[in-house]
C-alpha angles and dihedrals in degrees: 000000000000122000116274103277120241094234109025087194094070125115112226108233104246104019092073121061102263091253094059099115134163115235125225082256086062094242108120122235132211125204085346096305123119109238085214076062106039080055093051094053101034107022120214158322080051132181109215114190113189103222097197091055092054094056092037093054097038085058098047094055091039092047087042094049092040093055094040090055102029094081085050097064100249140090127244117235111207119199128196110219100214096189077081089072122311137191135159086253097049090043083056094052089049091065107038086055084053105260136130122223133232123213141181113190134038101249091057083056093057091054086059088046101055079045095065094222113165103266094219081064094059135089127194119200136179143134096231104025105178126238090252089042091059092044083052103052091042092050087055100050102241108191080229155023125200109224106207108166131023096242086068087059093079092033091061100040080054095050096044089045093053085055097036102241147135103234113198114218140195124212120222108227115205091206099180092240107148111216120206099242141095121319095236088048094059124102111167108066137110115257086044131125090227122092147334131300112253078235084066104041098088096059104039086049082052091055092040092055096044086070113090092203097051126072125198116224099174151268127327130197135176117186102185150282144295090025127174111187139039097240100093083045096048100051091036079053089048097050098045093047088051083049078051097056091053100038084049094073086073093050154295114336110186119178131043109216104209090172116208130261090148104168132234141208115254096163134024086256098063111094113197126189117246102260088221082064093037074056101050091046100053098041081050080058097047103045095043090045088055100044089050084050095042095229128131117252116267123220107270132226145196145185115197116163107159099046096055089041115024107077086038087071130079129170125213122208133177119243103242103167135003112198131178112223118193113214136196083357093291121038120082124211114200108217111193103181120211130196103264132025135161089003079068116024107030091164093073085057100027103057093004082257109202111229132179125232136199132173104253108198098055149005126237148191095215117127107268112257125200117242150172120223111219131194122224094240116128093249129092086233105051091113123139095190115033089187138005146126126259132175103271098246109062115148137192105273090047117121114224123188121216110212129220100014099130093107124074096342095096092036102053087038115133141179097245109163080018092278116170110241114252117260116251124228134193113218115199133160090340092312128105128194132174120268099166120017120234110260110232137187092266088055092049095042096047079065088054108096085207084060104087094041088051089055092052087062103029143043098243099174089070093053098051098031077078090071083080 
């Protein structure tokens, strides 16, 4: 936990979207926007994605990874991963900035389709696709399936045989790096339902090559998430291009999957690594590791998703109790609840995510406090800031914005207590528009089947017309 700041109305370079300013009345603004008026027009709990800093940020990491393999002969494929956060809108801007996008469900392949984003462009991955979800994504067309046990290697060929294609694949590779990160964020060790083990590659590529209507583009690896370095990258890089050499003896092999997992800041303590020089190193790995092993450079590609979309996003709550707590005899912890919590920010909860907070209506001269924000949710550990400071005297009506929750709050948000998701804005140049509605009771209880007996009996308009 970092120190208690000298003005806790001060915005940390880098948490916050590069627009997020104070105004000269105290309240914060985002893209232009007020958030005293993002909260007028669109209530609270609220979702407010900063358009611009998500362009902004999915050209950076394309243009650094561009320039870094470039000189190296090859091109750079950059994926969106869309499990970060995903609508038919963002998956717009994704390809008009020149990315492709990578998905994991069927559902998420549908977004890109309504989108009408270019399915050669498109990667599904999984590690149990069902057998609808990979007829789905052939008959589509996807540039690219993730293999990530044996037994998908026949399923595919099947699905591709009964729509006469060639489908290209990808194989996970579990390749045993062990990313500094939370337990729960990493996805290449050993003892982990992602993947195969590099003992088992040469003969699943076998099988997959033995299948006419499958072709093999190459290896694919993801270490983790919220990384800071290139370490993890760069060994993960050196032991799959080793597993290439090899594989290389059956055939071409023409791309390198590094996956994503880029860290962000979501406090002024975190110190991430500029992703032009996370480029250069790893393209140094890659083409030292090649020219040892005497092997041309594949095509590389990367996923990232939280670092194109998670400091673009900030959520506003309204202030609905402050309460002193006094701990151990002696120690007070300041709760401020909010209304919403875990239904809307997991992570807190999840992987104990640290997050920064800072009243959002006003400014004000008061001593910094620490505090905890708290959701309203009926559990001890619905809290969406474990530890920050706020001025001391925050007060219920005040509005507080939470930073750097673009990635994974809206994704792993839930109706628990049957309450409604928060709506999602996009903020851009002083205007705001709706990207994802507000859920609402009428929206949970259609879903009820006791729903349409109960309206038979009873006027239940009126009784969730109340929810306004």
């Amino acid at each position: 936990m970092a120190e208690a700041p000298v003005d806790a109305n001060a915005l940390a370079p880098g948490v916050w979207p590069a627009s997020a300013d104070r105004a000269d009345s105290g309240a914060l603004s985002f893209g232009g926007v007020p958030a005293t008026a993002l909260h007028a027009a669109y209530g609270t709990p609220l979702y407010i994605v900063d358009e611009q800093e998500v362009r902004d940020r999915a050209t950076r990491i394309r243009e650094a990874f561009t320039d870094a393999f470039t000189p190296l002969g090859v091109q750079a494929a950059v994926y969106y991963a869309g499990k970060a956060f995903l609508t038919i809108e963002v998956a717009r801007w994704m390809t008009e900035l020149g990315l492709n996008i990578d998905v994991c469900s069927g559902g998420e392949l549908a977004v890109v389709e309504l989108a009408g984003v270019d399915p050669r462009r498109v990667g599904l991955h999984g590690n149990n696709k069902s057998l609808t979800e990979i007829d789905r994504a052939v008959e589509f067309g996807v540039g690219a399936i993730v293999l990530d046990s044996v037994v998908e290697i026949d399923r595919v060929a099947r699905a591709a045989e009964r729509y006469g294609r060639v489908q290209n694949v990808r194989l996970r590779i579990n390749s045993g790096v062990h990313a500094s990160t939370h337990e729960y964020l990493a996805t290449a060790r050993e003892d982990q339902k992602f993947g195969i083990p590099v003992s088992d590659a040469s003969a699943a590529v076998a099988a997959i090559r033995s299948h006419a209507n499958l072709r093999f583009l190459g290896l694919h690896s993801h270490i983790g998430s919220q990384i800071f370095d290139s370490a993890g990258f760069a060994e993960a890089a050196r032991r799959l291009l080793a597993l290439h050499a090899e594989l290389l003896e059956g055939g071409e092999i023409p791309e390198l999957n590094l996956g994503g997992g880029f860290g962000i800041a979501y406090t002024s303590v975190d110190e991430v690594t500029p992703i032009e020089q996370l480029a250069t190193e790893l393209a140094e790995v890659v083409s030292s590791e090649c020219a040892r092993l005497g092997i041309p450079v594949p095509t590389v590609a990367i996923e990232p998703g939280r670092a194109i979309i998670g400091p673009a996003g900030v959520t506003l709550y309204e202030v609905g109790t402050v309460k002193d707590v006094t701990v151990d005899d002696r120690a007070v912890r300041r709760y401020v609840s909010v209304d919403g919590g875990m239904s809307d920010n997991l992570r807190t909860a999840l992987y104990h995510a640290d997050y920064t907070v800072r009243i959002a209506n006003r400014a004000s001269d008061a001593d910094a406090a620490l505090v905890r924000i708290a959701g309203k949710h009926c559990e001890s550990g619905d809290i969406v800031v474990r530890d920050d400071y706020l001025p001391g005297d925050v007060q219920p009506g005040d509005l507080v914005a939470v930073a750097a929750t673009g990635a994974y709050c809206w994704s792993l948000s839930s109706n628990y207590n049957y309450l409604g998701r928060p709506a999602v804005v996009a903020v851009r140049d002083g205007g705001s528009h709706v990207l994802v509605r507000r859920e609402n009771e009428h929206d949970l209880l259609r879903r009820d089947a006791g729903y349409s007996s109960a309206a038979e009996d009873i006027d239940v308009d009126s009784i969730l017309d109340r929810e306004r």
